[in-house]
C-alpha positions in Angstrom: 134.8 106.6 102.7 132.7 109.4 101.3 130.6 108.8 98.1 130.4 111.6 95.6 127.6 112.3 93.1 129.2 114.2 90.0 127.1 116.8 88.7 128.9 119.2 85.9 132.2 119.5 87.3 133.7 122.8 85.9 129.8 124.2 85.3 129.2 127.8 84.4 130.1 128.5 88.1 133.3 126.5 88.0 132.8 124.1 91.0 130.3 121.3 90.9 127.8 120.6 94.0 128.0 117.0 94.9 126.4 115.2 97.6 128.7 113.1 100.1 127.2 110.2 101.8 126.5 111.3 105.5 125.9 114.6 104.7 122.2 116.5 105.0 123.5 119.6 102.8 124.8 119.9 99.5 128.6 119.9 99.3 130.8 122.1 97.1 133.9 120.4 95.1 136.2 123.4 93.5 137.7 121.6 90.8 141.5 123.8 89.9 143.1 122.5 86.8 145.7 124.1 84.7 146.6 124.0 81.2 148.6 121.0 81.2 145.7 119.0 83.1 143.6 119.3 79.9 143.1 115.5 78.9 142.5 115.1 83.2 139.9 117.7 82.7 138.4 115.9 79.8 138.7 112.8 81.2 136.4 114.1 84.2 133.8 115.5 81.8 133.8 112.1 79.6 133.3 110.3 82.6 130.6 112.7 84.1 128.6 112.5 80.2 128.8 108.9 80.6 127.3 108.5 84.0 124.9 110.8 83.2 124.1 108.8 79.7 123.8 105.4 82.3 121.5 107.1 84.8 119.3 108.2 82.0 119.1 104.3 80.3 118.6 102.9 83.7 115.5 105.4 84.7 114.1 104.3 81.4 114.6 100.1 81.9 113.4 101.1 85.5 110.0 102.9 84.5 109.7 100.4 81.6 109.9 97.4 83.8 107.8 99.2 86.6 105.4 99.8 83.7 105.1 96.7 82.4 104.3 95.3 85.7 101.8 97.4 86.8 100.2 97.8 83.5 100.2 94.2 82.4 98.7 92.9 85.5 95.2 93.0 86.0 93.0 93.3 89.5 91.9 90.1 90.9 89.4 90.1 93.4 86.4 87.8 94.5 83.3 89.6 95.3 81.5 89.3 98.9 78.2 87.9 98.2 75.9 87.4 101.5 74.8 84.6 102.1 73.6 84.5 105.6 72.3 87.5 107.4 75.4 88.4 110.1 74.9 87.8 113.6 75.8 91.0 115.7 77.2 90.0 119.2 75.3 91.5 122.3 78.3 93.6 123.2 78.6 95.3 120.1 74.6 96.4 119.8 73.7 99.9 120.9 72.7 100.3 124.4 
């Protein structure tokens, strides 16, 4: 069953581009409506403002949670410090 990604149906070009799972190009949806298909029309452009509106919260939680993660750790590391001089095997020394 194909997935659609709404993007402004019934833009300034009056079909919206959507992708559809399994395809590699973007797919055009021509939306026709007529008069008496107003509160359908709405209906589509309430539901498109409030996917949008989710997207949008759910980048911000996202990067704020990536943030806080990466930000509020800090590097842990333990330092080499030689303590005996290394011991080269024969087969590795220049010839």
């Amino acid at each position: 069953m194909p997935a659609l990604a709404s993007v402004d149906p019934l833009g300034s070009n009056g079909f919206e581009t959507a992708t559809v799972f399994g395809q590699s190009r973007p797919v055009e949806v021509h939306i026709f409506a007529s008069e008496r298909e107003g509160a359908v029309v709405a209906n589509l452009k309430r539901k498109e403002h409030d996917a949008i509106a989710m997207a949008d919260a759910l980048s911000e939680e996202t990067l704020a949670a990536v943030r806080e993660n990466v930000i509020g750790s800090s590097r842990e590391h333990n330092p080499y410090i030689p303590s005996a001089r290394v011991i080269v095997p024969p087969f590795m020394e220049a010839a």
